[in-house]
N, C-alpha and C positions, 0 to 999 in steps of 0.2 A: 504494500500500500504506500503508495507517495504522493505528493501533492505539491506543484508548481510554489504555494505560500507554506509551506513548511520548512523548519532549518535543516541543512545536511545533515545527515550521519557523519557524526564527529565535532560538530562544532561545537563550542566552548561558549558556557554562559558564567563566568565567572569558576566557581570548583566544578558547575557540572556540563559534563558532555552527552551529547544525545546520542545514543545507540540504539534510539527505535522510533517506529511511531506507531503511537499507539491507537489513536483515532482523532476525527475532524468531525465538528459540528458549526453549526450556525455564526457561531461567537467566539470559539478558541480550537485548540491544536492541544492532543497530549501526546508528550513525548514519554517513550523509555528513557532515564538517564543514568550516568555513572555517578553518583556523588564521591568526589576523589578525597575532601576531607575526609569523611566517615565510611570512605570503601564500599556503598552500599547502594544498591538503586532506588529509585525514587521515579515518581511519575511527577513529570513537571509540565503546568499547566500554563497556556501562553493565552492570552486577551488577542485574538485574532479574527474580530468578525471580518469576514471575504468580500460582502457586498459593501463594506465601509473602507477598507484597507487594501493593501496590498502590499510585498516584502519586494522590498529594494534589493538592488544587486550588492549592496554593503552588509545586506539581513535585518539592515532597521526596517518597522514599519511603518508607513506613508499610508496617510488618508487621501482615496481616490481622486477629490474634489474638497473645494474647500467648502461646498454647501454641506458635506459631511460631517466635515471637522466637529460642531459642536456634541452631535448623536453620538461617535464617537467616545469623544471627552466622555462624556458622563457615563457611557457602556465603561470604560476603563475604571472611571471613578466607583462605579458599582461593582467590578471587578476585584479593586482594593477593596472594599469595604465587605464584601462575601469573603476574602483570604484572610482582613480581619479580626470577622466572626466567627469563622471556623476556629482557627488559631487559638479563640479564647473555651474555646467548649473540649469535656475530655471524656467522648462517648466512645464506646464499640462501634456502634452504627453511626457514627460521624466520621467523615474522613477526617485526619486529624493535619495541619498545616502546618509543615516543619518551618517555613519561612518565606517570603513574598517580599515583592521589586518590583520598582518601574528601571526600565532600561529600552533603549531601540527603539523608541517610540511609541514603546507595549507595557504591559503589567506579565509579570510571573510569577506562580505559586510553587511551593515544590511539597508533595506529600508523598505517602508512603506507597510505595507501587504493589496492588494487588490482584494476586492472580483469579480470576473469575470472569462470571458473563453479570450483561447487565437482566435483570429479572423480565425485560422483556423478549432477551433473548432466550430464557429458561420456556418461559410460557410455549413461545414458538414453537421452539422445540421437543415440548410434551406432546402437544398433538391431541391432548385430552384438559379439560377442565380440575385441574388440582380439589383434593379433597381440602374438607375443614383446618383439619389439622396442618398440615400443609404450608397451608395460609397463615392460619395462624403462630405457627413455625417462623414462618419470612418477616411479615409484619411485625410482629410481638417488639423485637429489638426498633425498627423503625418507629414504634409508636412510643418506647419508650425516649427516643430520642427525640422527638417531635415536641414531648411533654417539656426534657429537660430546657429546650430554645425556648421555648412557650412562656416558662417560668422567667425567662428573662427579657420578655416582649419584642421576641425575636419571630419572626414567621417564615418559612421556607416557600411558600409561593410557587415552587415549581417540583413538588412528589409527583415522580412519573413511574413507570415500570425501567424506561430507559434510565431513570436519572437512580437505581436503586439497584447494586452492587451485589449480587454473593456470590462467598470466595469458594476455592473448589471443594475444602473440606466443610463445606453448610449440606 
């Protein structure tokens, strides 16, 4: 999988190096990375909407037009402020936020890299409608996490099947 606005394999964001990519959406880019301080990978999450942006031949990114520019800004600004809130929460069911940057003309996250699908790749893949248990199995952990942001008038806005992670041994 590659993509035209993605950084090479190999390039250097400070201690981390990109050695994958992990997947593209709407608004950002997740890399596989080395973290060279701590010897360890991590998924590192880049502020890259496509239809706002674009990556320069330097790797910074450049907003297409400057009728962009301010959408932008505030997508980046709400970027930081999700890297944030993660960063202050210390759940199972929360990714958890080793550290976050603006650089390049972009925002980056770097969290714990896990291996799994996203639950609406699980579903798919059933072929059949999951029993109770099941469900309640998956969810249990996401609701108790939902609870703890809650308690601090925090809202997530966007629980999807895609945006909801289990690892291979769930």
């Amino acid at each position: 999988e590659s993509s035209h606005n993605a950084l090479a394999i190999g390039a250097r964001l400070g201690e981390f190096e990109i050695i994958g990519l992990v997947g593209e959406g709407g608004f950002g880019i997740v890399y596989l990375a080395l973290d060279h301080s701590l010897g360890r990978n991590v998924a590192l999450k880049e502020y890259m909407p496509a239809s706002l942006a674009a990556r320069t031949a330097t790797a910074t990114v450049s907003v297409r037009s400057e009728r962009y520019r301010e959408t932008f800004e505030i997508g980046r600004r709400s970027f930081v402020t999700e890297a944030r809130l993660l960063a202050q929460f210390d759940h199972p069911a929360l990714v958890k936020v080793y550290r976050f940057w603006e650089a390049n003309g972009t925002a980056y996250m770097a969290m714990p890299y896990y291996d799994g699908s996203t639950l609406r790749d699980v579903l798919k893949a059933r072929g059949s409608v999951p029993d109770e248990s099941w469900i309640r199995k998956v969810l249990g952990p996401v609701m108790d996490a939902m609870e703890l942001i809650h308690r601090d008038s925090c809202f997530h806005r966007d629980i999807a099947p895609d945006n909801i992670m289990l690892l291979r041994d769930d």
